[in-house]
C-alpha positions as CSV (number, residue, x, y, z in Angstrom):
1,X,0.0,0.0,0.0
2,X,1.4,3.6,-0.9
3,X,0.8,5.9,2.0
4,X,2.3,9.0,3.7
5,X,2.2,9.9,7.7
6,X,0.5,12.8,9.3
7,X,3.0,14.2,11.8
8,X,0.4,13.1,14.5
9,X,1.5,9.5,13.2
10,X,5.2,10.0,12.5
11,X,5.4,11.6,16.4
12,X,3.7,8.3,17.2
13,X,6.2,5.8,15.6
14,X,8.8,7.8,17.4
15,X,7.7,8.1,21.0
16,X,6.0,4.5,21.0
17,X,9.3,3.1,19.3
18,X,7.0,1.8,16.5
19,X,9.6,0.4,13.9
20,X,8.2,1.8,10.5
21,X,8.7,-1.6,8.9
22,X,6.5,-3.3,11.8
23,X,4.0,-0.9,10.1
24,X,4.3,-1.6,6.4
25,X,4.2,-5.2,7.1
26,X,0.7,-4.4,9.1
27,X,-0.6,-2.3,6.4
28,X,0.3,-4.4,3.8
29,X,-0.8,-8.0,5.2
30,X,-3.3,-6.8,7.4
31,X,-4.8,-9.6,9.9
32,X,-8.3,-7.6,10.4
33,X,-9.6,-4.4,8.6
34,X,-12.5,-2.7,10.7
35,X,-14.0,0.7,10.5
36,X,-13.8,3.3,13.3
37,X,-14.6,6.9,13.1
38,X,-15.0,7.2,9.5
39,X,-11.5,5.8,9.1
40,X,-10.4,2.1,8.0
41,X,-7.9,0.3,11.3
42,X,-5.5,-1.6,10.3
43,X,-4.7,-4.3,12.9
44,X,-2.1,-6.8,13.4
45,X,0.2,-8.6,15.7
46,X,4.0,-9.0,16.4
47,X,5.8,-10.4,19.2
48,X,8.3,-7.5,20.7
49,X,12.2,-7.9,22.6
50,X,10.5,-9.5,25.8
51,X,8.3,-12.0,23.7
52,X,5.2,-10.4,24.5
53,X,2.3,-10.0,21.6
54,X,1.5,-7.0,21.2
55,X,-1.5,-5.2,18.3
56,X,-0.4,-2.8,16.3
57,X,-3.5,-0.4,15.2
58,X,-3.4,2.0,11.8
59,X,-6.0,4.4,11.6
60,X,-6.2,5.0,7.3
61,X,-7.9,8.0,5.7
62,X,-8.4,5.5,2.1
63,X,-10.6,8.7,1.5
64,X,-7.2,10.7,-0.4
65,X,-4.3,9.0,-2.6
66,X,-2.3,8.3,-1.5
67,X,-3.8,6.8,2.0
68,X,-2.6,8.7,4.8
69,X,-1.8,7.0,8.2
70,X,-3.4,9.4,10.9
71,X,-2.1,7.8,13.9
72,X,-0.6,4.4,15.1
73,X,-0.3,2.9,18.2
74,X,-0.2,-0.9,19.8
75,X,-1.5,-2.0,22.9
76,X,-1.3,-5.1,24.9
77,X,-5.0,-5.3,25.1
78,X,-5.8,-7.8,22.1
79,X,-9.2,-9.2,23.0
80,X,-10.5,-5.7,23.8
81,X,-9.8,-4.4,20.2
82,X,-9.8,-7.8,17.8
83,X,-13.7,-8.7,16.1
């Protein structure tokens, strides 16, 4: 997928330590694609340093070309968030 980062979502991958290839492997092989605010979510999982699992969550605007990542962030909290 061709996209470009708000800086909302490039000061995300910073502070959160959110390797940019951890997120073109998620937006590209997505394990679930789900709707939320007007906006698609990209989810998917990777295993981090200390072998936890963790979900990575891509909010798209697919609204523009190319798609623009508003923000990304994972969480721990997999059930809460996976449909």
């Amino acid at each position: 997928m061709e996209f470009i980062l708000s800086q909302h979502a490039q000061a995300e991958l910073i502070k959160r330590k959110i390797p940019i290839l951890i997120l073109e492997l998620i937006l590209n092989h997505p394990e679930q694609i789900i709707e939320e605010d007007g906006l698609k979510v990209y989810q998917g999982t990777f295993t981090a340093d200390n072998n936890k699992t963790y979900l990575v969550r891509a909010y798209v605007n697919d609204s523009v070309e190319p798609n623009k990542i508003v923000t990304v962030y994972f969480t721990s909290k997999l059930n809460k968030y996976r449909r």
